[in-house]
N, C-alpha and C positions, 0 to 999 in steps of 0.2 A: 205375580203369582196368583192374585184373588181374579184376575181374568175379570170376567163379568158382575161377578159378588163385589168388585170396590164399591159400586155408587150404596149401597145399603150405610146407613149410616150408622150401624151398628160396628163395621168394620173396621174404623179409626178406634176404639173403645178398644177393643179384641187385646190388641197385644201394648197395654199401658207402658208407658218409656222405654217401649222394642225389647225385643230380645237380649242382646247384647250386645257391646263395641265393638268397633273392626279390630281386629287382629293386630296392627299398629299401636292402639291403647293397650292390650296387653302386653306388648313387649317392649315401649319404653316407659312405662309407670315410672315416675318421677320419685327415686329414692326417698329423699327430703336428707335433713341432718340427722347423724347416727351416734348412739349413745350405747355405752359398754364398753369392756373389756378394757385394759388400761389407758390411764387419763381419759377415761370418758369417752374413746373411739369407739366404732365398728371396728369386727372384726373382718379382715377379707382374705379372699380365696382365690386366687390365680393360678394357670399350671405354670408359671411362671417364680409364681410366691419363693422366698427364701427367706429363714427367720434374722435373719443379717438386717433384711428392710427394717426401714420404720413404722409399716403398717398402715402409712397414711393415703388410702385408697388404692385402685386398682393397680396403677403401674410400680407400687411398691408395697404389696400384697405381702403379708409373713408367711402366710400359708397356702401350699398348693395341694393338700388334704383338707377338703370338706368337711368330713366327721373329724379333726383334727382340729380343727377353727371351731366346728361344735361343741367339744369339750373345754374348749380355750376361753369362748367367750361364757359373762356371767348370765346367771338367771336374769331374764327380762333384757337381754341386749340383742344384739342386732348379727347375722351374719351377712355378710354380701358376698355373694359367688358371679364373681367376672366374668365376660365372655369369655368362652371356651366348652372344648367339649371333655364332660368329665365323666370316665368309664367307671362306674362308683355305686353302690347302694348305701344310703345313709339314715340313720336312726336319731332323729331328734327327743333325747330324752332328758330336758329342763324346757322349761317356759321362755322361750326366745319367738324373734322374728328370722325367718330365715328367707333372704329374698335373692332373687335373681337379677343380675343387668341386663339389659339385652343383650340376645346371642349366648348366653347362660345356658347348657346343653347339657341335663343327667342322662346320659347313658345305660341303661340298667340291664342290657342284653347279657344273660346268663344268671341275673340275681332276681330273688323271690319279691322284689318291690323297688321303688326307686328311689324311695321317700316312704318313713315311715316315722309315725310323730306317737312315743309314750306320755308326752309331756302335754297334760291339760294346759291350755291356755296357750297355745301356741299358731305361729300362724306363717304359712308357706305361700311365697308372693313373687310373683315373677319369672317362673323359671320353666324350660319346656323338661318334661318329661318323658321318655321316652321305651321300648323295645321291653320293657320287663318282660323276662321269657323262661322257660325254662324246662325240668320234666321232673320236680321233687312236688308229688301229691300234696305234701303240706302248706307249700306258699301260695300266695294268692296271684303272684306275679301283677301285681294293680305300679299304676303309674304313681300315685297316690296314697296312700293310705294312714286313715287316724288311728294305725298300731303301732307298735314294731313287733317281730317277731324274736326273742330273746331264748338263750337256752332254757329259762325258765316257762318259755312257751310266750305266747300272746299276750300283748300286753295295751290294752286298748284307752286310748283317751279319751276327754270332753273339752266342752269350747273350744275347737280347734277350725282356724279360719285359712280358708284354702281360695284365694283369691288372684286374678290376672295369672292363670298360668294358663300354658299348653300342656296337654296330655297327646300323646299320639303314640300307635301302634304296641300298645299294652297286650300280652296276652290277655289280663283277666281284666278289671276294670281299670281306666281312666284316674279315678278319683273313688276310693270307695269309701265311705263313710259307714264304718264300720263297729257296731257295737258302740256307740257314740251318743252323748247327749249334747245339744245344744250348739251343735259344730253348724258352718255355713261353709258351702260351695257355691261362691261367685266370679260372676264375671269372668270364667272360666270358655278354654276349648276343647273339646272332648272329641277327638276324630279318630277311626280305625282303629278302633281297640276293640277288645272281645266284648265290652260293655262301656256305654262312655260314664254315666255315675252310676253309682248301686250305693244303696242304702240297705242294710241288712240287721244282722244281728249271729252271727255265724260264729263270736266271740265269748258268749255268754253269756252277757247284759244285751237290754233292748236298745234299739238305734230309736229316740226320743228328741222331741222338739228341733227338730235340723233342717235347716234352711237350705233348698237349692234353687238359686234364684237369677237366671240373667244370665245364660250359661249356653255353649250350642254344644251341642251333643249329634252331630252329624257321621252317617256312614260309620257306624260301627258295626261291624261283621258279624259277631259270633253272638249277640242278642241284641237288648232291647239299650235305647237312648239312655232312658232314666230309667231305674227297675227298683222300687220298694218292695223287699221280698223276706219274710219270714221264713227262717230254717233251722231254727232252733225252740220256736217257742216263747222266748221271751217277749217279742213285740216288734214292729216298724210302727211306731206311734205317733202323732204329732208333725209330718212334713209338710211344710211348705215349699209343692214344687209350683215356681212361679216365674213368668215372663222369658221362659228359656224356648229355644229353637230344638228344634229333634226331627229328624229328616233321614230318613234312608237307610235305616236302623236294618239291621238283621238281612241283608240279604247274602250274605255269604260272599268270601273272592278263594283266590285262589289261595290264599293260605292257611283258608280254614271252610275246605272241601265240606264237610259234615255240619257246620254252624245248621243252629235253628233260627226259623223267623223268627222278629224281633218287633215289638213295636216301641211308637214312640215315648210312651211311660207306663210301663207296667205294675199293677199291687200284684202281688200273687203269695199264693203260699203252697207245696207240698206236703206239710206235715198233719196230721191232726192237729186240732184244736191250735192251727195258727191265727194268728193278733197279726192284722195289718189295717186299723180304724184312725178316725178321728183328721186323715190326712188333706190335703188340701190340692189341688190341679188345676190351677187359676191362671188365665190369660195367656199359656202358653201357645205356639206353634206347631202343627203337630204334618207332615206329609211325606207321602212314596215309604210307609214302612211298612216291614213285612207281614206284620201283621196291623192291626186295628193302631191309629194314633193314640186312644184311652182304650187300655185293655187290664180286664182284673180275670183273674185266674185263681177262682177260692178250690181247689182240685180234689178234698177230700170231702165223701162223703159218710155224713152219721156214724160215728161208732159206740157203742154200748159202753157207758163208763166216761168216758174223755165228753168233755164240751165240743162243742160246733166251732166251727174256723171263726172267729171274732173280727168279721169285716164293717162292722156300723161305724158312722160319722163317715164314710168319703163323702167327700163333696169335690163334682168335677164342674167347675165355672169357668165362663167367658173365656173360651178358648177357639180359637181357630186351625179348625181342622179341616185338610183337608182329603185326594184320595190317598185312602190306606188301603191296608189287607191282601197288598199286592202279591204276598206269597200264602194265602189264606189261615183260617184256625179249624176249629173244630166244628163241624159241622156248619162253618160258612167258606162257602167259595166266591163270594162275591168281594168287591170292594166296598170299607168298609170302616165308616170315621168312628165310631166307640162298640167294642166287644165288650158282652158282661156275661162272665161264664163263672157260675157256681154251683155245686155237688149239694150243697144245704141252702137252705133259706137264707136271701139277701134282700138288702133295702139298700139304695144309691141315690144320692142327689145330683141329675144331672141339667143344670139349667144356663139359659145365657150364652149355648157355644151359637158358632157359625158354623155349619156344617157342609161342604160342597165335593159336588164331582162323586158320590158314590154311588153303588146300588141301595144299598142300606146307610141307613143314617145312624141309628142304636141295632144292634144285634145284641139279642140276652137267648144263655144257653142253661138252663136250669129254671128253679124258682125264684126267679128274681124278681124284685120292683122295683120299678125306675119312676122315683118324683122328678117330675119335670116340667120345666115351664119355660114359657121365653125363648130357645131354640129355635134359632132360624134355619133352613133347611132350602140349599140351592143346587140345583140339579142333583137331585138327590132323586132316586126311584121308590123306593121306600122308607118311610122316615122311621117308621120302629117294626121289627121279627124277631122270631127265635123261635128255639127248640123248649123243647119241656126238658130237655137232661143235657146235663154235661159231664 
């Protein structure tokens, strides 16, 4: 893929312990021994399950209800969901592990999520996710998600570790880490969904200290790979997005006619005085998205009374990028590895990338300043432009 840019010896450096493993280490993650729910078993889930069984692993499964086995097993045990395909949306609300074997298939086609976790401390591991869809305004339709949505409304967690799973063909996001402190998204695959992770805050509380690290976020249609985005005000504070792959983001198919460009990791915010600082864009991969592989989107400008969008502390590091901005942004048509478009006053750290194959290296659409240093720059037309407004 680096064509001509390998011999730089900068380019070993780039992406520290790759992006992420093949596709075969997420689906057979090696269970280990399992603790919970009586004498000390795992609990497990077959569509096979009958409570006749003895429970003791797959082929004699008690249960062939997921959320049934979740209610069954105790705080801090273990669920394991056998191969199969289960047509289901399920709400993890205690502190458990909930893992997948391989060929482990949630289904979520017509429900608002496919997986949704109230319970701090919990963590989702092995299992593909899939089709969340639907046409009720209120749900997020995400493959993933650190909520559940309850009659009492939304109910959002912390520490919640989302690790070796598949996401694929989500309406809304992949994996959303939502309203969330201190959650990690790894070693995940994120394909064809309307967004492969999103980090927000769209629950009430800010999405704070959250890891998404080692993760490929490929071909998602309906925006951007990774998208740190404020829409409520509270905050996207604190991410570590780190050593993940993001490729091919936002360019629309056939089942989502209207989708917008998309790039490979997006900060952005719509609202006044949104908080999207202090976040981290290190070592990742970034090529062929629709818009800019590093793109921020501060979109309001000055209003009398309210503060200014709160974008200080990014820092975008040692990243390889290559061409972007395939489907253009604002005021750039060209191809194009970091967008920086802000409405008020910004300052960015952008140092350390590799940057190849574009016409523009940095595009800034506002008043922005971009520190930077270190930036290597290979066939590249011009290495920094922009507009005075965005």
């Amino acid at each position: 893929m680096l064509a001509g840019v390998a011999g730089l010896a900068l380019g070993a450096a780039l992406v520290t312990a790759g992006p992420v493993q093949a596709l075969g280490a997420h689906q057979g993650h090696h269970q280990g021994h399992h603790r919970g729910h009586h004498h000390g078993r795992a609990v497990f889930v077959s569509s096979k399950g009958e409570a006749r069984n003895g429970g003791r692993g797959c082929r004699h499964a008690a249960y062939s209800d997921i959320q049934s086995a979740i209610e069954a097993a105790p705080a801090g045990g273990k669920v394991v969901v056998c191969r199969g395909v289960y047509a289901v949306s399920v709400t993890v609300d205690k502190p458990l592990t909930l893992a997948g074997r391989p060929g482990a298939v949630i289904d979520a086609t017509g429900f608002g999520y496919g997986v949704g976790v109230t319970a701090s401390w919990t963590t989702i591991r092995g299992l593909t996710v899939r089709n969340a869809s639907g046409d009720d305004s209120t749900m997020p339709y995400d493959g993933i998600i650190t909520a559940g949505f309850t009659d009492a409304g939304p109910v959002p967690a912390d520490h919640v570790t989302i690790v070796h799973n598949v996401v694929r063909g989500n309406a809304g996001s992949g994996i959303d880490l939502n309203s969330t402190s201190d959650s990690v998204a790894r070693d995940n695959i994120a394909v064809e969904n309307g967004v492969g992770i999103n980090v927000a805050d769209d629950l009430g509380a800010p999405a704070q200290g959250n890891r998404v690290v080692h993760n490929i976020t490929d071909r998602n249609f309906g925006g951007c790979g990774i998208a740190l985005a404020d829409h409520t005000g509270a905050g996207v504070i604190g991410t570590l997005v780190k050593g993940n792959r993001s490729d091919d983001n936002g360019l629309s198919t056939a089942t989502a006619p209207d989708a917008s460009a998309g790039s490979g990791v997006i900060l952005a915010s719509p609202i006044p005085g949104g908080v999207v600082k202090d976040n981290v864009i290190v070592a990742n991969e970034f090529h062929g998205n629709g818009h800019g592989g590093v793109v921020v989107h501060s979109h309001v400008p000055h209003v009398d009374g309210v503060p200014d969008s709160d974008f200080s502390g990014n820092k975008v590091v040692r990243n390889l990028i290559g061409t972007n901005n395939v489907r253009t942004d604002e005021s750039d048509l060209e191809t194009t590895g970091i967008y920086l478009g802000s409405a008020t006053p910004m300052q960015i750290a952008i140092h350390g990338n590799l940057i190849h194959d574009n016409t523009y290296g940095i595009f800034t659409a506002g008043d922005v300043t971009v520190r930077h240093w270190r930036n290597h720059f290979v066939r590249v037309t011009t290495r920094q432009t922009g507009v005075a407004t965005f």
